[in-house]
N, C-alpha and C positions, 0 to 999 in steps of 0.2 A: 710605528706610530710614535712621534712624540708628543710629549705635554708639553701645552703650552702655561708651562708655569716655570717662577722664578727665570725668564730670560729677559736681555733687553732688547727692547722694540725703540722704532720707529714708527709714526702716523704722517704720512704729510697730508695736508688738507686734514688735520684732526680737529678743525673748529667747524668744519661742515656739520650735516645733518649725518651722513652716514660711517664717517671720521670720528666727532665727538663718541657716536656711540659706542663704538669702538672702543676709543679712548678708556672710556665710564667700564666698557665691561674688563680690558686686558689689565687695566691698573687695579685689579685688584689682586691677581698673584704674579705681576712681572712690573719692571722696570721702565715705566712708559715716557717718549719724549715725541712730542707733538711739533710739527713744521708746519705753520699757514700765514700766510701774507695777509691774512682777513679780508682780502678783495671780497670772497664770498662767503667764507666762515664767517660766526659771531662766535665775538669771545666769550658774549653770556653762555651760550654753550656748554663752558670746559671751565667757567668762573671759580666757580667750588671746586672742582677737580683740582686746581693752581693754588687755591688759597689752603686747600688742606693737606698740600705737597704731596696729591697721587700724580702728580704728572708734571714733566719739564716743560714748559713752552719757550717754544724757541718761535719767535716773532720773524717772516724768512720767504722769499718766494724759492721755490722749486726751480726758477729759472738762474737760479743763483747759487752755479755747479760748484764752487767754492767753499760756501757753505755746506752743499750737500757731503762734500768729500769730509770736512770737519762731523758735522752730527751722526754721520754712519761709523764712525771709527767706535773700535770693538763693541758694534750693534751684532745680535742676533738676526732680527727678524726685520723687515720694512714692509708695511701696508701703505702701497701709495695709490689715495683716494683722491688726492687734489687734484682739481681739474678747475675748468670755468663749464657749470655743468648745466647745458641748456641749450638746446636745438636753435629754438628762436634766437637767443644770442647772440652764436655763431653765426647764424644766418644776416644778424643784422652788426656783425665785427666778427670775419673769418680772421684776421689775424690776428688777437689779441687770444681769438680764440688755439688757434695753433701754436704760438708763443706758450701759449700754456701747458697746453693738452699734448704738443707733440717734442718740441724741443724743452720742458720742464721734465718729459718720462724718459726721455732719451738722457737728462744728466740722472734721475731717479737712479736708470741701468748703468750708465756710467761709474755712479758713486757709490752703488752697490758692489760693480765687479772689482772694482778699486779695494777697497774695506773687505773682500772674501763673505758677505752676508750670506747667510744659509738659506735664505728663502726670500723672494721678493714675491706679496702678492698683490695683484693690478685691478683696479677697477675698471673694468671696461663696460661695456654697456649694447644692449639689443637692437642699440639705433643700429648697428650694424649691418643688422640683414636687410634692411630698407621694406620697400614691399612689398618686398616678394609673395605672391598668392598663396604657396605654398606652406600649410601648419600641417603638425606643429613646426617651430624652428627647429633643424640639428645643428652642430656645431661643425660638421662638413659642408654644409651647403656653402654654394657660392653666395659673399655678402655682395653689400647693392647696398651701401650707404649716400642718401639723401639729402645730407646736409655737413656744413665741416664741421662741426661736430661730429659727426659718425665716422666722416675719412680722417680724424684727429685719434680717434676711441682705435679705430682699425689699424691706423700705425701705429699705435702702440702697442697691439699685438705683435703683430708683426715683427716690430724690434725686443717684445719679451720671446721670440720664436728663435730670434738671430744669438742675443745673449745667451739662452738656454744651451743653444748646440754649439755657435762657435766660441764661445767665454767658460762655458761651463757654470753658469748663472741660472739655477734651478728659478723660473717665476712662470707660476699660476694665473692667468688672465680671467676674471669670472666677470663672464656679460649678465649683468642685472637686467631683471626685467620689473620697472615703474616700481621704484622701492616709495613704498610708503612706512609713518609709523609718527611716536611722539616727539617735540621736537623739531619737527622738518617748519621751514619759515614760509607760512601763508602771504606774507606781506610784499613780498620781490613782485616784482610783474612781470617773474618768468617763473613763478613758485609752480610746485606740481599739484597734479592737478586735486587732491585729494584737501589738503590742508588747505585751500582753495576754498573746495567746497564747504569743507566744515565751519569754517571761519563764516564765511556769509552765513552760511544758514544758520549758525547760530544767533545772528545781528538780523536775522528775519529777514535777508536780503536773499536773490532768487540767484542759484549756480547759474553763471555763463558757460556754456557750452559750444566749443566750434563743432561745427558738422550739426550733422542731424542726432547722435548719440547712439547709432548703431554701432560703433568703430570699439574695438573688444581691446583689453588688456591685460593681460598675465601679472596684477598684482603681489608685492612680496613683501610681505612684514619684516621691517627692523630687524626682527631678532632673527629671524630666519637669516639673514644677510649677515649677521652678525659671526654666525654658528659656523657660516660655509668658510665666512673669513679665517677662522679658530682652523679647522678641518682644512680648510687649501694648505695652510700654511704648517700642520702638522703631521702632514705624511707626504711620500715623496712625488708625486703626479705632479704633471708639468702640462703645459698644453692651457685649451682655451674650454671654459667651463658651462653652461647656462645656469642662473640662479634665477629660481623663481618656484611658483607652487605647481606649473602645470595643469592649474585650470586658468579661464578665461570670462570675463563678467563685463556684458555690452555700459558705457556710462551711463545712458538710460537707466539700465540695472540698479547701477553704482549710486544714481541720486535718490533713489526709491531705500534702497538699503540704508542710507544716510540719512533720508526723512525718518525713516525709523528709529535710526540710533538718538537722531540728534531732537525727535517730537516737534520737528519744523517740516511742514508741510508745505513750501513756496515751490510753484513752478517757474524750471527752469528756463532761463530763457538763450536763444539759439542761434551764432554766429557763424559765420562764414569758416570754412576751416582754415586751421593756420600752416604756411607751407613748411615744408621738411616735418608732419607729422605723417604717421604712416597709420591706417586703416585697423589692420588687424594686429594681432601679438600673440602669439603662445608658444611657450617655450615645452621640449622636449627636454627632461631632465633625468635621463636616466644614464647619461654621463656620468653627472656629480653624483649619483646615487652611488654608485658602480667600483670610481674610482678616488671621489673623496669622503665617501661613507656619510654627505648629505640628505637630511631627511625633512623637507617642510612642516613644521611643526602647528603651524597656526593657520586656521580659514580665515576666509576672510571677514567674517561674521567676528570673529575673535579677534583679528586684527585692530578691524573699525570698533570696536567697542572699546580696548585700549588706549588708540588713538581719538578717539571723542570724547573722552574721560579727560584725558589729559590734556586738550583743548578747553574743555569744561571747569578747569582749576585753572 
């Protein structure tokens, strides 16, 4: 097991919602340089992090193998989170969205195995498994991704599986499942769905909902995401991971939970669903328990209370 302290890192996509955080925690005993084009990052974000030199920004797209070969030179570590991250999205610009998501991971591994990097770990994500009837999710099952997003997310596995064995490029694939937390941007009209909610209810306006709100999510707090980041990248396991709490909470649930947190009481109200989402979610996590000594630290009672506060300021 290593510490992840006193090494240099890389973040790409570190002005994101789950990049920055990143960022905020590894700058504090290592060497951190941050890579985003700000297409989807904000740099309020990582603002403070820059001003008070805990972190290098480097202003840069991922599709810009050039650069990438320069910023990994004698790097440690690369967390690469950047993506263009959103189902709908893709759905409505499949190329802009593979330009990003497939040929920016493909230089990521390129300019890793170039530079000798000790550990590359990969954001992938649970759009994966599509939706398949079958819970919880394992990480053997056949995926059945739904959207380019999810065959963008799945080739990059794929090619973190080709580097590992034929390059000798140890990298970590960890499919997230609906990361929420403080931080993430309400405002996009592809925001998730949580800071979403929060944001209206606190302005007294009522959650949109596609579907009926029976459709279940495996929920995962920030810091939970954060910890598994730390733990991928500190011991030697390779392979494609699930991150998540391993329970499941219908949004119905989820808006009722949230009228509590937030003392706004507005019904929601109920939209058509939107395509490329998928029904149910829950992740089997005793992979990462097992083999990156992963441990979900926060419910989600703990989570949203957190993140409502921090909405709330």
């Amino acid at each position: 097991m290593i510490d992840m302290k006193n090494k240099t890192i890389v973040i790409t996509g570190g002005a994101g919602f789950i990049g920055s955080n990143l960022a905020r925690d590894l700058s504090k005993d290592n060497q951190v340089s941050v890579v985003d084009n700000l297409s989807t990052g904000r740099l309020e974000n990582i603002q403070d992090l820059i001003e008070n030199q805990q972190i290098n920004f480097i202003k840069g797209s991922i599709t810009d193998l050039d650069l990438l070969q320069q910023t990994f030179n004698e790097i440690d570590y690369v967390f690469h989170q950047a993506a263009i991250p959103s189902v709908p999205r893709s759905v409505n610009d499949p190329l802009s969205s593979h330009h990003a998501n497939v040929t920016g991971t493909l230089n990521v591994f390129l300019a890793a195995r170039d530079n000798q990097i000790k550990k590359v770990v990969y954001a992938s994500s649970s759009s994966v498994y599509g939706d398949t009837p079958t819970l919880p999710k394992k990480e053997d099952m056949n995926p059945s991704p739904l959207s380019p997003y999810a065959v963008g997310k799945l080739t990059g596995e794929y090619y973190a599986q080709v580097f590992s064995t034929v390059y000798d490029l140890p990298v970590a694939s960890l499919r997230y499942f609906n990361v929420y937390g403080p931080g993430q941007d309400p405002l996009s009209e592809y925001a998730a769905v949580i800071p979403k909610f929060i944001t209206l209810m606190l302005n007294n306006k009522p959650p949109i909902v596609f579907g009926d709100g029976a459709q279940t999510r495996d929920f995962t707090f920030i810091k939970d995401v954060i910890q598994a980041n730390k733990k991928a990248a500190e011991c030697k396991a390779t392979g494609v991971f699930n991150i998540a709490c391993g329970t499941r909470i219908s949004i119905n649930d989820l808006v009722s939970l949230l009228s509590d947190e937030t003392q706004k009481h507005t019904k929601p109200i109920f939209e058509d669903p939107r395509p490329g989402d998928i029904l149910h979610s829950l992740a089997d996590i005793s992979k990462a328990k097992q083999q990156l000594n992963y441990q979900p630290h926060y419910s989600m009672k703990q989570g949203l209370q957190e993140t409502v506060q921090w909405f709330q300021q």
